[in-house]
C-alpha positions in Angstrom: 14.9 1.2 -17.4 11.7 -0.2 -15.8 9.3 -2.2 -18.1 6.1 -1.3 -19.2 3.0 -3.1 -17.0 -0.6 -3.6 -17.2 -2.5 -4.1 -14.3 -5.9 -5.8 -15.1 -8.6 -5.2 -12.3 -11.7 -3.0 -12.8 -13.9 -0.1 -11.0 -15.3 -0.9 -7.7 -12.3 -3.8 -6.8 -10.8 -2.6 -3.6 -7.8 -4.7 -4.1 -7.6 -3.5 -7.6 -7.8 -0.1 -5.4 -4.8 -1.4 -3.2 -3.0 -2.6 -6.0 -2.5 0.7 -7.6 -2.0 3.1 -4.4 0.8 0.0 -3.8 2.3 1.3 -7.5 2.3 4.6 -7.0 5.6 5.3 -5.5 6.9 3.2 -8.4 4.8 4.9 -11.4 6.6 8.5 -9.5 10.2 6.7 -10.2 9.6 6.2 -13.6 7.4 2.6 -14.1 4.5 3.2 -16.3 1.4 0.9 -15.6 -1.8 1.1 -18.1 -4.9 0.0 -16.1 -6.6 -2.4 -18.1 -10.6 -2.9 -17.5 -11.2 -6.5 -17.3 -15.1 -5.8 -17.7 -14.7 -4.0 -20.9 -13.2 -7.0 -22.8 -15.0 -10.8 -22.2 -12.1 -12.5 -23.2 -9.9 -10.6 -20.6 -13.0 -11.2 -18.2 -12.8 -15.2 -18.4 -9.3 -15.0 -17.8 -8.4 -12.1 -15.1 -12.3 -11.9 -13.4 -11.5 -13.9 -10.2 -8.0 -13.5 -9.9 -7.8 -9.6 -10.2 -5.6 -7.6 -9.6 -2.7 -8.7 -11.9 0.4 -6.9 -12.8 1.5 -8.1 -16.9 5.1 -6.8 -18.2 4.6 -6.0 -21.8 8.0 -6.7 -22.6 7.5 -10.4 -21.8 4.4 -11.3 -21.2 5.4 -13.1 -17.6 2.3 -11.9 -14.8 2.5 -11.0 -10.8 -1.1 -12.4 -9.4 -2.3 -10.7 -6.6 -1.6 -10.6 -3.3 1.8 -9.1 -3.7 3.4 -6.3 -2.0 6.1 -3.8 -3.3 8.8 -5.6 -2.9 7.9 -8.2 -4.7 6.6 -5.7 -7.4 10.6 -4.3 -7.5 11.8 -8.2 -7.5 8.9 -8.6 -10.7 10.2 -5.2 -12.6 14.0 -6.6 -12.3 
């Protein structure tokens, strides 16, 4: 069973963009991401603002920065 994710970007990033067309396939199979606005939240802001997009497992916490491709996002999810 694939892990819950977050991915923290916001509206108007076109990697943030990339990022999620790159999950797609994987949100199809069964991954469920919740995109998280970094702008709506300043403590979120401080931390994520110039390093967005970043994928976050729920289940423990550990983060995939960008730039990563889907393999790496499969390697991440195991």
């Amino acid at each position: 069973m694939l892990p819950e994710c977050q991915l923290y970007g916001t509206l108007g990033c076109h990697l943030c963009e990339v990022a999620e067309a790159l999950l797609m396939p994987l949100v199809e199979h069964g991954l469920w991401v919740e995109l998280v606005d970094v702008a709506d939240d300043q403590s979120l802001f401080e931390r994520y603002g110039l390093i967005i997009p970043v994928l976050r497992r729920c289940d423990d916490g550990s983060e995939l920065p960008w730039p990563f491709d889907q393999e790496q996002v499969v390697a991440f999810l195991q």
